[in-house]
C-alpha positions as CSV (number, residue, x, y, z in Angstrom):
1,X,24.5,19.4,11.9
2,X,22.5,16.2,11.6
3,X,24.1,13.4,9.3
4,X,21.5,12.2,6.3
5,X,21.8,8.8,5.1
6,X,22.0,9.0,1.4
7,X,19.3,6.6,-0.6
8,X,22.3,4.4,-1.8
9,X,23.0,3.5,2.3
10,X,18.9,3.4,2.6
11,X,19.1,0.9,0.2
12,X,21.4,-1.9,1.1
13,X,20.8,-5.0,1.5
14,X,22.4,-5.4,4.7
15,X,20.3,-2.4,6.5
16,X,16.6,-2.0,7.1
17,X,15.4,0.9,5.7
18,X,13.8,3.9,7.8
19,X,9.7,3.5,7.9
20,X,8.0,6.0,5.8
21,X,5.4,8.4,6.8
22,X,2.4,8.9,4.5
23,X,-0.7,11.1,5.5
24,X,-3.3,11.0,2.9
25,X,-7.4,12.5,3.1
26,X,-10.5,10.3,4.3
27,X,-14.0,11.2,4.4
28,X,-14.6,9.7,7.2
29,X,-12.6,8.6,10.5
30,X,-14.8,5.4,11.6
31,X,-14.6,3.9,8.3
32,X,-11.0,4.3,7.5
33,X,-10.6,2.8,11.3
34,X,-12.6,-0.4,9.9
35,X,-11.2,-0.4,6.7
36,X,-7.3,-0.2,7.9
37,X,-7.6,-1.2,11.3
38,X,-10.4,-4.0,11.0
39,X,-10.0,-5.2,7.4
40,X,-6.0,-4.6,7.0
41,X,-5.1,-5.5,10.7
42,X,-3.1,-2.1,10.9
43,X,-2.6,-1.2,15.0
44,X,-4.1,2.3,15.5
45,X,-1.9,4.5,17.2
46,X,-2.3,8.2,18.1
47,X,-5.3,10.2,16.9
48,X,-7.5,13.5,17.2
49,X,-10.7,14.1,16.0
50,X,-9.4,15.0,12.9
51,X,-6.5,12.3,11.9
52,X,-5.7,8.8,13.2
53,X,-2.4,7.2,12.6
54,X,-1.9,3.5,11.7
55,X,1.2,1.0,11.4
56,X,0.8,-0.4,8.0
57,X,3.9,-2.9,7.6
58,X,6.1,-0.8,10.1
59,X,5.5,2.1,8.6
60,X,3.4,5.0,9.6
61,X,0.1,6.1,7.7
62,X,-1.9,8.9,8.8
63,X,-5.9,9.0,7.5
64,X,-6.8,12.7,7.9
65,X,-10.0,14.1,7.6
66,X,-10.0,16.0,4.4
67,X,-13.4,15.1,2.4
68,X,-13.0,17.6,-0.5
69,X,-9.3,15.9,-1.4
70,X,-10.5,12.0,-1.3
71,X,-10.5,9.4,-4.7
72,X,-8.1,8.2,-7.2
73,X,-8.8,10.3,-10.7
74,X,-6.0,9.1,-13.0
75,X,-4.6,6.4,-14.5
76,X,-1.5,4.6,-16.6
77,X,-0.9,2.0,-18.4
78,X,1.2,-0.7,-16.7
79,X,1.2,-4.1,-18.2
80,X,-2.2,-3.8,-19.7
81,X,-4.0,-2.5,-16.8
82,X,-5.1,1.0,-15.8
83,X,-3.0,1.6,-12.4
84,X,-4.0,4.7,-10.2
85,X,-1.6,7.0,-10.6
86,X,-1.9,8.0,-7.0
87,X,-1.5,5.1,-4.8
88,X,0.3,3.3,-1.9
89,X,0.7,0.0,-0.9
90,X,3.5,-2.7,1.0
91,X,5.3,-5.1,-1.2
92,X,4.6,-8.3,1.2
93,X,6.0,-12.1,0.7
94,X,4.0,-14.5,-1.7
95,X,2.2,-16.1,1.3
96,X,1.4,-12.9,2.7
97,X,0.2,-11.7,-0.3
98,X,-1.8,-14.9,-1.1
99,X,-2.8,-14.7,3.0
100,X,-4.2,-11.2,2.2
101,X,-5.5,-11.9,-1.0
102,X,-7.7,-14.4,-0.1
103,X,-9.0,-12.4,3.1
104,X,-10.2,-9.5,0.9
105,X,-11.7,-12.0,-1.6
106,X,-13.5,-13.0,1.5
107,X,-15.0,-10.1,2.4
108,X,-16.1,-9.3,-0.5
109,X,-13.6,-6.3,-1.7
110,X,-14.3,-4.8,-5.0
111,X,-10.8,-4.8,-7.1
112,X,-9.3,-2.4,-9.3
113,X,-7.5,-4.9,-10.4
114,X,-7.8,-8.1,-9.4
115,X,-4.9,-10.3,-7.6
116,X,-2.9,-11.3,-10.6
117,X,0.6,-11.4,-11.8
118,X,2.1,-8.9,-13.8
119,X,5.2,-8.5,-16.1
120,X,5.3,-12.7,-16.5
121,X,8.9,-14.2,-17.3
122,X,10.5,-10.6,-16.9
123,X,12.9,-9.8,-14.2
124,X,10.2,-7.9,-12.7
125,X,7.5,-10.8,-12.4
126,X,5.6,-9.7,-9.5
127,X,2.2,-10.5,-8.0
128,X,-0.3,-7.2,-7.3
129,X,-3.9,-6.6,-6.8
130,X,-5.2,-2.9,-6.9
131,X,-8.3,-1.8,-4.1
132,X,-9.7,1.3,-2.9
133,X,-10.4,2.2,0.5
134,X,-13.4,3.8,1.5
135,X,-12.4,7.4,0.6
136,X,-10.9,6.2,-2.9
137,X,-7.9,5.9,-2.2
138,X,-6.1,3.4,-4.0
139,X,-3.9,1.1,-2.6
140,X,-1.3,-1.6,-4.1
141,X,-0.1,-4.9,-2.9
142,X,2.7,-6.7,-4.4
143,X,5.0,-10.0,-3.5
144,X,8.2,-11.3,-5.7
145,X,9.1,-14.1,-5.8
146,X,12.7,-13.3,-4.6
147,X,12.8,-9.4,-2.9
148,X,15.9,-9.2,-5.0
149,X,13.8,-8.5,-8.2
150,X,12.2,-5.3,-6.5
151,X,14.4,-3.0,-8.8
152,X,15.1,-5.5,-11.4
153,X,15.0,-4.4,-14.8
């Protein structure tokens, strides 16, 4: 029998975590390559006809064709702003975030919520922006200041 590492080990400090897998639906193969691969700078790796995989932070990301099942329909409130309730996203540095921030600005990417900073003077300060790709999917970036305050409440 296979050993499972309980969330609490996951978790530590002192270990990296295991990457995640996500697969999730796209309309459309050559623009989810532009958009992730192109726009996000996430290596492709294996792919079909009908999925490609990509390494977003480490982790792995599957688009797969699946136009009928693509957007973002609902929302909750989070520090004043509407937040997609289905989303996905890294939690990056500050400079990486800014980095990336200022790349999409760039190019012109329409925000669901623009780069800002959210829960001010809390233990949870944390800067985010809000985007969707071009199936609708919604996707989150967020830095703190200090990774320790990713669970801080």
């Amino acid at each position: 029998m296979t050993s499972i590492m309980t969330t609490q080990n996951a978790t530590a400090f002192n270990e990296t975590p295991p990457p995640f897998h996500l697969a999730f639906p796209v309309h459309d193969l050559s623009a989810a390559r532009q958009f992730y691969g192109e726009l996000l700078g996430c290596p492709e790796g294996r792919s079909s006809d009908d999925w490609v995989d990509f390494n977003f932070y480490g982790h792995q990301i599957v688009a797969h064709l699946a136009p009928d099942e693509c957007g973002h329909h609902q929302t909750s409130k989070v520090d004043g702003h509407n937040v997609p309730v289905r989303h996905f996203g890294a939690v990056l540095s500050l400079p990486e975030w800014d980095r990336l921030a200022a790349r999409l600005e760039a190019q012109g990417t329409k925000f669901v919520i623009e780069p800002c900073v959210r829960f001010k003077g809390e233990p949870g300060e944390q800067a985010t922006m809000f985007f969707l790709d071009p199936s609708g999917n919604a996707i989150e970036f967020k830095a703190f200041a200090s990774l320790d305050n990713l669970f801080s409440k």
